[in-house]
KOLFI-504872 format. One line per 8 residues: their letters; for each residue x, y negated, z negated of N, C-alpha, C. Coordinates in Angstrom, 2 decimals. Last residue first. Layout:
KOLFI-504872
a = X:Y:Z:X:Y:Z:X:Y:Z ~ ...
This chain:
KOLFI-504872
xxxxxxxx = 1.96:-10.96:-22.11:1.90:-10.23:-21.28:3.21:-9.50:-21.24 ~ 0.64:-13.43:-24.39:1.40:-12.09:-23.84:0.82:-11.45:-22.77 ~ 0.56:-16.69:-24.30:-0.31:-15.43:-24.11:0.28:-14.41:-23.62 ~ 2.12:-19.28:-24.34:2.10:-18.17:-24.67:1.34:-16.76:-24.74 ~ -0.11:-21.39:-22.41:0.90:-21.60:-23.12:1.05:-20.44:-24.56 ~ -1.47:-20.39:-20.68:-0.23:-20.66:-20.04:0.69:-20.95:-21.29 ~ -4.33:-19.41:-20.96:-3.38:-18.77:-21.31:-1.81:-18.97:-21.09 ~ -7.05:-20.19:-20.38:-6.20:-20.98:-21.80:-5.21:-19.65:-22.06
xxxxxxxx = -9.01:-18.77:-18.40:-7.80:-19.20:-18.40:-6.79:-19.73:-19.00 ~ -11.25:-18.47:-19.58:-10.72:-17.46:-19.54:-9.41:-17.56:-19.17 ~ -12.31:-20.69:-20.17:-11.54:-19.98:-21.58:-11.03:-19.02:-20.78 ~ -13.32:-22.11:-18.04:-12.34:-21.99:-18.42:-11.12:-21.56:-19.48 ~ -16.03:-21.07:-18.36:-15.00:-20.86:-17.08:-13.54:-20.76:-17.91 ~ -17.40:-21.21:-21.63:-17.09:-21.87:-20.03:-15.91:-21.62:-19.77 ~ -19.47:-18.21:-22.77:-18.31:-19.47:-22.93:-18.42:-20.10:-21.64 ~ -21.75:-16.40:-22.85:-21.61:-17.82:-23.49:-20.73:-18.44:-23.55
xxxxxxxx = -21.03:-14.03:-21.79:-20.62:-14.41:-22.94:-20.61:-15.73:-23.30 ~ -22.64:-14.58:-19.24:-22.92:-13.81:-20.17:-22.39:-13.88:-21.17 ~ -21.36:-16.82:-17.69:-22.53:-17.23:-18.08:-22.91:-16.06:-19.34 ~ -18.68:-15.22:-17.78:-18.60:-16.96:-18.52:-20.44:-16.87:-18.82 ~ -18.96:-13.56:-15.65:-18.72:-13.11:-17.40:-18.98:-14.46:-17.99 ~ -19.90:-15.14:-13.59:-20.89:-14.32:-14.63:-20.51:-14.22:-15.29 ~ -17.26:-16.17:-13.25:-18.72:-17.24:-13.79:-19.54:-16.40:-14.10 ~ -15.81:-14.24:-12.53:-15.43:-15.13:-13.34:-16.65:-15.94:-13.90
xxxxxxxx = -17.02:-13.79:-10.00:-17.32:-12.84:-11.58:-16.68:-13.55:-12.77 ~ -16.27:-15.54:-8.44:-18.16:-15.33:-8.52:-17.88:-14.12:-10.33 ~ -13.96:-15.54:-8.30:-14.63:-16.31:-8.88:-15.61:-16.29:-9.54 ~ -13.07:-11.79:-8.35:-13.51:-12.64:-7.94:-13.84:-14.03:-8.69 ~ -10.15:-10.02:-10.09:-11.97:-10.79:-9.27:-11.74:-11.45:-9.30 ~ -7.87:-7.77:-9.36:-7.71:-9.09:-9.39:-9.76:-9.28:-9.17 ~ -6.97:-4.59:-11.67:-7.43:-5.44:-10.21:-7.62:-6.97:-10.53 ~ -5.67:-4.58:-13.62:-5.45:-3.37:-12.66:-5.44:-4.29:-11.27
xxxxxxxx = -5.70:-5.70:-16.18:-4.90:-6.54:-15.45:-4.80:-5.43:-13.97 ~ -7.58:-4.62:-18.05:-6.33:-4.10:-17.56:-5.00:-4.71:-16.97 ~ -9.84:-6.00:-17.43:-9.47:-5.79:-18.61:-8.02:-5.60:-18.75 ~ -10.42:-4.96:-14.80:-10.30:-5.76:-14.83:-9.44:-6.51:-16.28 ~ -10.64:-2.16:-15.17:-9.45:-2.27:-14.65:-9.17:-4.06:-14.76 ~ -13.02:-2.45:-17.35:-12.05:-1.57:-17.80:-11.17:-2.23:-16.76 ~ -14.98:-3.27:-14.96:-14.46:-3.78:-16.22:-13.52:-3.47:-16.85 ~ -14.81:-0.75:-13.48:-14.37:-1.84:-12.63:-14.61:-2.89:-14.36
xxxxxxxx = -15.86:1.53:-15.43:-14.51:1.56:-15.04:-13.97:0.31:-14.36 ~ -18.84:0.29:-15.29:-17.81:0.40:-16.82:-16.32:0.40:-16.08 ~ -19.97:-1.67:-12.35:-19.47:-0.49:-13.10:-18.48:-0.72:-14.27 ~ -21.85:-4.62:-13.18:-20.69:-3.77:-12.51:-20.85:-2.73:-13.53 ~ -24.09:-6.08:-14.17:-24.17:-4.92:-12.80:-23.31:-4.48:-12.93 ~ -23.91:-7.16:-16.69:-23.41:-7.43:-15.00:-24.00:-7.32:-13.95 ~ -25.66:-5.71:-18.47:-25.32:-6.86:-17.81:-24.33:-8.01:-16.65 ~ -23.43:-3.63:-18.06:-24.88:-2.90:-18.27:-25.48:-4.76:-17.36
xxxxxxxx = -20.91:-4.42:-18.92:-21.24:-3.56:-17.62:-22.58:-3.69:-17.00 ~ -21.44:-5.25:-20.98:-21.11:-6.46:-20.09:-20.83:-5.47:-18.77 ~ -21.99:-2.75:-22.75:-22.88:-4.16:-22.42:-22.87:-4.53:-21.71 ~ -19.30:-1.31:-22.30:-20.61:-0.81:-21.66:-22.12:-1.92:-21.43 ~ -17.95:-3.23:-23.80:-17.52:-2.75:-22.23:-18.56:-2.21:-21.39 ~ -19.70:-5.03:-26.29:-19.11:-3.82:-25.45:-18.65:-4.20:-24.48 ~ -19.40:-8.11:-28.03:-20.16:-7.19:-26.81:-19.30:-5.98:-26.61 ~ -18.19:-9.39:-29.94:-19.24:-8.39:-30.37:-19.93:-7.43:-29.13
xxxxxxxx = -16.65:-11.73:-28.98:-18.39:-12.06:-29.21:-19.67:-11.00:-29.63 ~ -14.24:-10.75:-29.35:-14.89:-12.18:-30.29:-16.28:-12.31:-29.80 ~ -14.62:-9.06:-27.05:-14.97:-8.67:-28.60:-14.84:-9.66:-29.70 ~ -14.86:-10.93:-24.80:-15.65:-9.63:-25.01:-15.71:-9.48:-26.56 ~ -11.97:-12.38:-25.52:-13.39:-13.01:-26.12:-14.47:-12.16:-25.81 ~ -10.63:-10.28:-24.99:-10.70:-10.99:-26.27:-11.38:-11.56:-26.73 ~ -11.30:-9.77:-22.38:-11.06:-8.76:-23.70:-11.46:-9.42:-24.63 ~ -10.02:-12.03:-21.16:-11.71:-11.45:-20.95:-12.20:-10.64:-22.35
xxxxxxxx = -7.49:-11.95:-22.12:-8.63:-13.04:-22.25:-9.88:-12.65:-21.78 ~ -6.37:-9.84:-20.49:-6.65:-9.98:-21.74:-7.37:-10.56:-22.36 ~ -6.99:-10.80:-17.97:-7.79:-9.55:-18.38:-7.60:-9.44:-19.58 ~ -5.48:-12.43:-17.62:-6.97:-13.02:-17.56:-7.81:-12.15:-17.85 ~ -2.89:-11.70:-17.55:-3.61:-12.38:-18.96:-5.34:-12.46:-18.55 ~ -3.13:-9.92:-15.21:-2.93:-9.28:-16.59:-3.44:-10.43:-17.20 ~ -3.02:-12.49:-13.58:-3.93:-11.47:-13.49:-3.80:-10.79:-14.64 ~ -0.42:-13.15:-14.28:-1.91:-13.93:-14.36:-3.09:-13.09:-14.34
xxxxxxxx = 1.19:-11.21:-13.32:1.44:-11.63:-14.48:-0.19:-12.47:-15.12 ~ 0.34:-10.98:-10.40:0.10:-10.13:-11.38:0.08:-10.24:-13.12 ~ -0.86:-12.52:-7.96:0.01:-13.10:-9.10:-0.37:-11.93:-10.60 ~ -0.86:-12.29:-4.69:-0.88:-11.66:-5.87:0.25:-12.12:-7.31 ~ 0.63:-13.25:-2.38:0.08:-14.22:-3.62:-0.68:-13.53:-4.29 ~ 2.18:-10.91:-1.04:3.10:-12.40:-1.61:2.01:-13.59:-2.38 ~ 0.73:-8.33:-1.51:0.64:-9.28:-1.01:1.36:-10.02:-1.92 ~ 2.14:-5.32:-1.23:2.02:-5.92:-2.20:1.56:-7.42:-1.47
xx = 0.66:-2.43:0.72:1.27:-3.33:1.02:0.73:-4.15:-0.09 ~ 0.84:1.17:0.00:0.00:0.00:0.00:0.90:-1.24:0.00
């Protein structure tokens, strides 16, 4: 499989941590925010992961379902492991 030159993996991993994190700072499951999605459990899980990269458009559902805005999911530049 060919690595694309703007795949930003490092980013991608935090944004899946930060999904995580506030998933369970708010008490929801994996299977909830599946269930409410639509998406499949395992396509949360990789997202979680840092596996695969989403979309915008899912970026703003998880935001509308866990009650935060957009942009928490990104408050990670200044130290957030990876």
């Amino acid at each position: 499989m060919r690595k694309s030159k703007y795949k930003d993996e490092k980013r991608i991993k935090q944004f899946g941590l930060k999904l995580r994190e506030i998933r369970k700072k708010k008490g929801v499951s994996q299977e909830t925010l599946a269930y409410t999605t639509d998406l499949h459990l395992s396509q949360i899980g990789r997202i979680e992961r840092g596996e695969i990269n989403t979309s915008i458009s899912f970026v703003f559902l998880f935001a509308d379902t866990l009650g935060v805005a957009p942009a928490e999911f990104f408050d990670f530049e200044n130290g957030d492991r990876v």
